[in-house]
PyMOL CGO cylinders between C-alpha atoms (Angstrom):
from pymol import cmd
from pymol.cgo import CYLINDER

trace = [
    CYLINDER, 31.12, -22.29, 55.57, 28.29, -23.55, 53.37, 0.3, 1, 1, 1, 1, 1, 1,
    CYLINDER, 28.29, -23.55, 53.37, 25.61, -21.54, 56.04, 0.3, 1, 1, 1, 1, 1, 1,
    CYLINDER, 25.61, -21.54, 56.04, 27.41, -18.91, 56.02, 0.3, 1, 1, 1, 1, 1, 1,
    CYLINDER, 27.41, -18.91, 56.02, 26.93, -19.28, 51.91, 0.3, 1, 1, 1, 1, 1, 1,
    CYLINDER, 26.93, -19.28, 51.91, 23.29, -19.97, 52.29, 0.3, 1, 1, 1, 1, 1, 1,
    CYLINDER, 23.29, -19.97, 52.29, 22.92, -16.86, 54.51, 0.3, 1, 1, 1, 1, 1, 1,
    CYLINDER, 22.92, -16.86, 54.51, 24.38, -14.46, 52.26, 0.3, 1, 1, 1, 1, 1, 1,
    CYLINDER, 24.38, -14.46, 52.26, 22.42, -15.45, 49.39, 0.3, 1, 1, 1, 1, 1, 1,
    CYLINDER, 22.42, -15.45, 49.39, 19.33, -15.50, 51.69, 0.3, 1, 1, 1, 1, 1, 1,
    CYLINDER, 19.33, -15.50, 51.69, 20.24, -11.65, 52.35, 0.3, 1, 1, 1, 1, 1, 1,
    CYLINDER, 20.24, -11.65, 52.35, 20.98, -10.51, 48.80, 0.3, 1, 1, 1, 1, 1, 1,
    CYLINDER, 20.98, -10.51, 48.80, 17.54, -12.24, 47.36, 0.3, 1, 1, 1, 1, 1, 1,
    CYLINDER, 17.54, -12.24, 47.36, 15.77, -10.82, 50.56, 0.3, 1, 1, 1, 1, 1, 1,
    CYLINDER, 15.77, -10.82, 50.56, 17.07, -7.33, 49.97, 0.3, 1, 1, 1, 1, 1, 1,
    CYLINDER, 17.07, -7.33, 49.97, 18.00, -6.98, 46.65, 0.3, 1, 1, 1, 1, 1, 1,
    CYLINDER, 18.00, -6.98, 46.65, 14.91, -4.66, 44.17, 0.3, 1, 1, 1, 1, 1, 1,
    CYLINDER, 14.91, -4.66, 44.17, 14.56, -5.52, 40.51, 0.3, 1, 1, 1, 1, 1, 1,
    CYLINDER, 14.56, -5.52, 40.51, 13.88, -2.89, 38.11, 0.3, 1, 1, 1, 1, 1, 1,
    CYLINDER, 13.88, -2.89, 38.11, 10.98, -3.58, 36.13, 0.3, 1, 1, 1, 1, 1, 1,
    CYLINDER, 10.98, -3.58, 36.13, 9.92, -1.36, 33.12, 0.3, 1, 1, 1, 1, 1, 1,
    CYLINDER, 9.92, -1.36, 33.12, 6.47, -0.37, 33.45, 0.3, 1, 1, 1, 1, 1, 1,
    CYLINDER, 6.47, -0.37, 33.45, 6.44, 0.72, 29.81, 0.3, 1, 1, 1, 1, 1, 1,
    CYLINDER, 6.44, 0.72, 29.81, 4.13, 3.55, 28.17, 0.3, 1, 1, 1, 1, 1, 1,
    CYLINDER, 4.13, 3.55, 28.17, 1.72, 4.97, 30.27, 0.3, 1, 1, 1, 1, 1, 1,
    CYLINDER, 1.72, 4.97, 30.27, -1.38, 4.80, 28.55, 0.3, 1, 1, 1, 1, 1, 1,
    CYLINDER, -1.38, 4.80, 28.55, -5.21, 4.70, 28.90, 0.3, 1, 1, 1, 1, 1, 1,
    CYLINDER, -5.21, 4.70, 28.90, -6.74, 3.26, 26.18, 0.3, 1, 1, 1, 1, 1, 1,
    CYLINDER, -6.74, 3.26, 26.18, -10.59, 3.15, 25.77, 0.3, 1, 1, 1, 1, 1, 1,
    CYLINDER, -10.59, 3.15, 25.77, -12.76, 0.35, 25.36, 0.3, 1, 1, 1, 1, 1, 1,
    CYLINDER, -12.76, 0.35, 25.36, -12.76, -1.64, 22.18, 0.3, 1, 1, 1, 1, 1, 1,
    CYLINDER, -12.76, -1.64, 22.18, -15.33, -0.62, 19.34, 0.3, 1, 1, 1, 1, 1, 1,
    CYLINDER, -15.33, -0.62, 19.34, -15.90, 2.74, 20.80, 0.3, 1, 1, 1, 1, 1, 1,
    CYLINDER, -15.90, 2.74, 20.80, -15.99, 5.38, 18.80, 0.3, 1, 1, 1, 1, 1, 1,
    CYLINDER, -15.99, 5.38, 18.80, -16.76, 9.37, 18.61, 0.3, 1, 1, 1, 1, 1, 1,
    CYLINDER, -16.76, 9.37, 18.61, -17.20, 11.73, 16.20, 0.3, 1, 1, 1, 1, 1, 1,
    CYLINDER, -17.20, 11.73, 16.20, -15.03, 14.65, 16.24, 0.3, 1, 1, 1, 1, 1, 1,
    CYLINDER, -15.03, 14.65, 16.24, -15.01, 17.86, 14.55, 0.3, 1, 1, 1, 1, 1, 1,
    CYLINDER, -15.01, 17.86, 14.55, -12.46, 18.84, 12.36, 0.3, 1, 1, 1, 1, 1, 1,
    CYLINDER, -12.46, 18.84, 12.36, -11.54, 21.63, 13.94, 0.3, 1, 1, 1, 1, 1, 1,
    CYLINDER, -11.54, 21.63, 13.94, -10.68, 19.87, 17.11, 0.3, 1, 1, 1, 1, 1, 1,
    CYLINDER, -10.68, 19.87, 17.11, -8.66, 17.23, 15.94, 0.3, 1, 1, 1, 1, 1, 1,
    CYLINDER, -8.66, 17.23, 15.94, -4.67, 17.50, 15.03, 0.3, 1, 1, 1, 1, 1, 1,
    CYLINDER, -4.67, 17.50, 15.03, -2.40, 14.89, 12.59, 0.3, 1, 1, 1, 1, 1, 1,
    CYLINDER, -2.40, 14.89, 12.59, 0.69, 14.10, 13.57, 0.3, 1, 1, 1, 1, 1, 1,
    CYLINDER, 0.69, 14.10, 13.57, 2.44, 12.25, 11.40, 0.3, 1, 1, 1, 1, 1, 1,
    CYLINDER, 2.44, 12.25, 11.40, 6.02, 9.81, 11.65, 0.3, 1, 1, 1, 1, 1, 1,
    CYLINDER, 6.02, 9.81, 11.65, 7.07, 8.41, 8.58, 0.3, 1, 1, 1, 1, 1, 1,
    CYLINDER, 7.07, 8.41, 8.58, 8.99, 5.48, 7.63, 0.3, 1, 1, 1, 1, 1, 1,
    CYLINDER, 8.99, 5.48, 7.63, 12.16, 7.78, 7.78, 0.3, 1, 1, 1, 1, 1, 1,
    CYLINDER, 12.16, 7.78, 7.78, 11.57, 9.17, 11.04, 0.3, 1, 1, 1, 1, 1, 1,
    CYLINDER, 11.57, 9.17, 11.04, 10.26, 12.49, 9.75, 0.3, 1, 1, 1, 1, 1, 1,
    CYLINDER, 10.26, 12.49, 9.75, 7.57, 13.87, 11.97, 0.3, 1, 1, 1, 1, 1, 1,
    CYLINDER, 7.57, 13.87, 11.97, 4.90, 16.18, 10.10, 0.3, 1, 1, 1, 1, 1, 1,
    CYLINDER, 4.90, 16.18, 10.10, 1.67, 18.17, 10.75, 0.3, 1, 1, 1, 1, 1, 1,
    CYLINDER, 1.67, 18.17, 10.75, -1.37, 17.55, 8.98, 0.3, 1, 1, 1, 1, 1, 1,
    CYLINDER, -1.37, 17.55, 8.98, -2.48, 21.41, 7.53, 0.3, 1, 1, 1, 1, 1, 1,
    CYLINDER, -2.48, 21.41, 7.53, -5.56, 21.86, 5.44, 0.3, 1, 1, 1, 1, 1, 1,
    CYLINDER, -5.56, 21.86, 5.44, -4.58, 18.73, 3.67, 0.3, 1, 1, 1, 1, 1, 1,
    CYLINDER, -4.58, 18.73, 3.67, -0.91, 19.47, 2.92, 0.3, 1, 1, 1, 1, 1, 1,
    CYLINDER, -0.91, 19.47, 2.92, 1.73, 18.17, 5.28, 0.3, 1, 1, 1, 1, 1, 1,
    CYLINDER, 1.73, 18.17, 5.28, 3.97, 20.23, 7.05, 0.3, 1, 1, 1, 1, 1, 1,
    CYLINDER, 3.97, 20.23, 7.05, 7.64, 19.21, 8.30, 0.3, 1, 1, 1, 1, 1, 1,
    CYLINDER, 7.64, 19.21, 8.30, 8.57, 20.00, 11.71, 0.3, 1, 1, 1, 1, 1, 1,
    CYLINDER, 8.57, 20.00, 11.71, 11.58, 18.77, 13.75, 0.3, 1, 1, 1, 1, 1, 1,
    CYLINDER, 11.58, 18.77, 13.75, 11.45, 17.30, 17.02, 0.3, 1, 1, 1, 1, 1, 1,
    CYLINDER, 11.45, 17.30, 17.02, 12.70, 20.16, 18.76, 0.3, 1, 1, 1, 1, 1, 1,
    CYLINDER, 12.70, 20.16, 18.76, 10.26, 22.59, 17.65, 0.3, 1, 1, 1, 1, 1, 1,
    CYLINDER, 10.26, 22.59, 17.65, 7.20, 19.71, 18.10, 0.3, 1, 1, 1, 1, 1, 1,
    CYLINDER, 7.20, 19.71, 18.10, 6.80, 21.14, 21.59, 0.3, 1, 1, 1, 1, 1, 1,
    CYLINDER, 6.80, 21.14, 21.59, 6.21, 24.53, 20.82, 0.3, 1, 1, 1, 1, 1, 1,
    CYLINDER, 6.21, 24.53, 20.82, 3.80, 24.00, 17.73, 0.3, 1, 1, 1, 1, 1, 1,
    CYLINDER, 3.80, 24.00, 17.73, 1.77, 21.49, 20.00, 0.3, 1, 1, 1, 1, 1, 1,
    CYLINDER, 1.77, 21.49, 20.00, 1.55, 24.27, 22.62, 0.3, 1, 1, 1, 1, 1, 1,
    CYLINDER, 1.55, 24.27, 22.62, 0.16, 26.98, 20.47, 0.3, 1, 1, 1, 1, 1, 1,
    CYLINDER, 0.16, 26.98, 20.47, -2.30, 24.49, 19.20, 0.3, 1, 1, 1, 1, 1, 1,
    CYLINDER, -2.30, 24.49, 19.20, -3.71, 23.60, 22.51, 0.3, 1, 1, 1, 1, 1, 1,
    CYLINDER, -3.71, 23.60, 22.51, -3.79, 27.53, 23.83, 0.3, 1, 1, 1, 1, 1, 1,
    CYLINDER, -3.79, 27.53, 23.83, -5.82, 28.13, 20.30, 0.3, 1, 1, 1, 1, 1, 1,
    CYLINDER, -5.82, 28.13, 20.30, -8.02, 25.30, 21.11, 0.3, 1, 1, 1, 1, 1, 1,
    CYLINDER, -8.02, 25.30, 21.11, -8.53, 23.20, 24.44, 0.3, 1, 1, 1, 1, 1, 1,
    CYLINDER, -8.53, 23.20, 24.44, -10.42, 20.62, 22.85, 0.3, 1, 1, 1, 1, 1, 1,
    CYLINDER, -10.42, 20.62, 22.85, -7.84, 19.25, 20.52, 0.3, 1, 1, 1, 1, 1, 1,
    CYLINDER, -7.84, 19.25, 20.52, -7.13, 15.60, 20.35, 0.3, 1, 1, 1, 1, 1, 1,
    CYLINDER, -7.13, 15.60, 20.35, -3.66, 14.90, 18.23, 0.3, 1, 1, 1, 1, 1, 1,
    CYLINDER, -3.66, 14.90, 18.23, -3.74, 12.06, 16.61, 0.3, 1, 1, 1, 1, 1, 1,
    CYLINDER, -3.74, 12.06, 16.61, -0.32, 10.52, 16.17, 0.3, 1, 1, 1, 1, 1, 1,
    CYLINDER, -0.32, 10.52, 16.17, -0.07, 7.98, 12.76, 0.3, 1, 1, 1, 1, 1, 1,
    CYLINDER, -0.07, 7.98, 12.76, 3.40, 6.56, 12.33, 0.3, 1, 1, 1, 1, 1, 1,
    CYLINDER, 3.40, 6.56, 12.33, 4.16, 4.35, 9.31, 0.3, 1, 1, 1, 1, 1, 1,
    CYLINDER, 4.16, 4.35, 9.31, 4.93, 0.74, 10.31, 0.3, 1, 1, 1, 1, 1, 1,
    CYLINDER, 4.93, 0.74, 10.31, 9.11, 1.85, 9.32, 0.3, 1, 1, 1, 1, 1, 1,
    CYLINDER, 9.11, 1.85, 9.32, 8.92, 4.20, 11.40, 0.3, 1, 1, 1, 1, 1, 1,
    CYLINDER, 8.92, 4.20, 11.40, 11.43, 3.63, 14.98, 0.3, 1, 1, 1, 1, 1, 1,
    CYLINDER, 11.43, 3.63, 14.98, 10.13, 2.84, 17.67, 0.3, 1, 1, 1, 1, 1, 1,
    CYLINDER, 10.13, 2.84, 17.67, 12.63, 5.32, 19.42, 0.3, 1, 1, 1, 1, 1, 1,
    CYLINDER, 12.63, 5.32, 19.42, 11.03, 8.50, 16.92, 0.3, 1, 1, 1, 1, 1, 1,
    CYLINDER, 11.03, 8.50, 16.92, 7.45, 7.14, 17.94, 0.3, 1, 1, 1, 1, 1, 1,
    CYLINDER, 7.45, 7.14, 17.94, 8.28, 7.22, 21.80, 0.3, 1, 1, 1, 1, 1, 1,
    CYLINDER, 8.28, 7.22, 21.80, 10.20, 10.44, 21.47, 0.3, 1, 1, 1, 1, 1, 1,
    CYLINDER, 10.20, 10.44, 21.47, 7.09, 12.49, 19.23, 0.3, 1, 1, 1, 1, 1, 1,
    CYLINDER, 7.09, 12.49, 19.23, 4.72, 10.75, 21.85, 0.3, 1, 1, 1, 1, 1, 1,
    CYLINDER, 4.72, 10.75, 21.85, 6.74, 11.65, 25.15, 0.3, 1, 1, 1, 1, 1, 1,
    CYLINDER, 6.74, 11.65, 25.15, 6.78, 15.64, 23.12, 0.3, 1, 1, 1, 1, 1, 1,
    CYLINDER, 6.78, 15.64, 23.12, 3.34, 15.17, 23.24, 0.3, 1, 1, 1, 1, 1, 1,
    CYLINDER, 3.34, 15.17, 23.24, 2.62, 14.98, 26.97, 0.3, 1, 1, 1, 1, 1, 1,
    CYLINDER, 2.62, 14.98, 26.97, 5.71, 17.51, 27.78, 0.3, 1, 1, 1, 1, 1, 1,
    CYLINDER, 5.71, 17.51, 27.78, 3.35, 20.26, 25.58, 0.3, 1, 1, 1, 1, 1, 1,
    CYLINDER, 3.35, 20.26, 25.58, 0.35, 19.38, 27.82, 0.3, 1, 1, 1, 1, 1, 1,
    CYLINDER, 0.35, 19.38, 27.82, -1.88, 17.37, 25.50, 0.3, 1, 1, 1, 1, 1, 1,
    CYLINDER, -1.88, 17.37, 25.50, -4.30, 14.89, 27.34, 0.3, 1, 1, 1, 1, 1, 1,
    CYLINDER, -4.30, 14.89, 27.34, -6.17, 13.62, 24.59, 0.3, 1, 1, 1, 1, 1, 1,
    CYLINDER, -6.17, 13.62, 24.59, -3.92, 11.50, 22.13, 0.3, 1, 1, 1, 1, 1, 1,
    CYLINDER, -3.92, 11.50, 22.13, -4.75, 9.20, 20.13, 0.3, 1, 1, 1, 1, 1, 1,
    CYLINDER, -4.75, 9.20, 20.13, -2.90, 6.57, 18.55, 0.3, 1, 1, 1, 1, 1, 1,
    CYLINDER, -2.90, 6.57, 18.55, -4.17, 5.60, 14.76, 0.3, 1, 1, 1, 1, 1, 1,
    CYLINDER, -4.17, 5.60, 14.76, -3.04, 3.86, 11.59, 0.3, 1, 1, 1, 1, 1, 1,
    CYLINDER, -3.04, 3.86, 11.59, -2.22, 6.11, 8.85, 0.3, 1, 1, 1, 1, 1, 1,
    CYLINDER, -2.22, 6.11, 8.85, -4.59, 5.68, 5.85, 0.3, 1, 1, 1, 1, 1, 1,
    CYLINDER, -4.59, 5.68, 5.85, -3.04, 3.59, 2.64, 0.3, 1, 1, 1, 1, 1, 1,
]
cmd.load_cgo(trace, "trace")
């Protein structure tokens, strides 16, 4: 009885998968590097500490909801191919509202994101 024991549990640890979470999917550059980057080419995204998301707009912040983030991020990128978002999210913000703007992001077909801290 106690093989037949062993043998099972042989089997299931043999054959049994374990999910692992491989987490967010990003490539992040070297340390210290830095660019310069026109204006014109470069897109604020903003998450507060309430979870509201907002565009940056000749210095005025505009609300948007996470529904229509898509769409706004689409026409941005068909006006210009060159634009890097940068997403800033207050330290209150969720983690679930930073994951969900960020996972927007890639659904609208932006490539160049980058992740910064927003300005005190």
């Amino acid at each position: 009885m106690a093989d037949i024991a062993f043998l099972l549990i042989a089997f299931f640890l043999v054959t049994t998968t374990m999910y692992q979470d491989k987490g967010i999917q990003l490539q992040l550059p070297p340390v210290a590097e830095t660019k310069l980057v026109r204006q014109k080419n470069l897109c604020s995204v903003w998450i507060n500490d309430r979870d509201e998301i907002a565009f940056l707009e000749d210095g005025d912040l505009r609300r948007v909801q996470l529904d229509q983030l898509r769409s706004e991020v689409e026409r941005r990128l068909k006006e210009n191919e060159k634009l890097i978002i940068s997403l800033k999210a207050q330290r209150a913000a969720s983690y679930r509202t930073f994951v969900d703007v960020l996972d927007e992001l890639k659904l609208a077909g932006a490539t160049r994101i980058s992740i910064a801290e927003p300005e005190r």
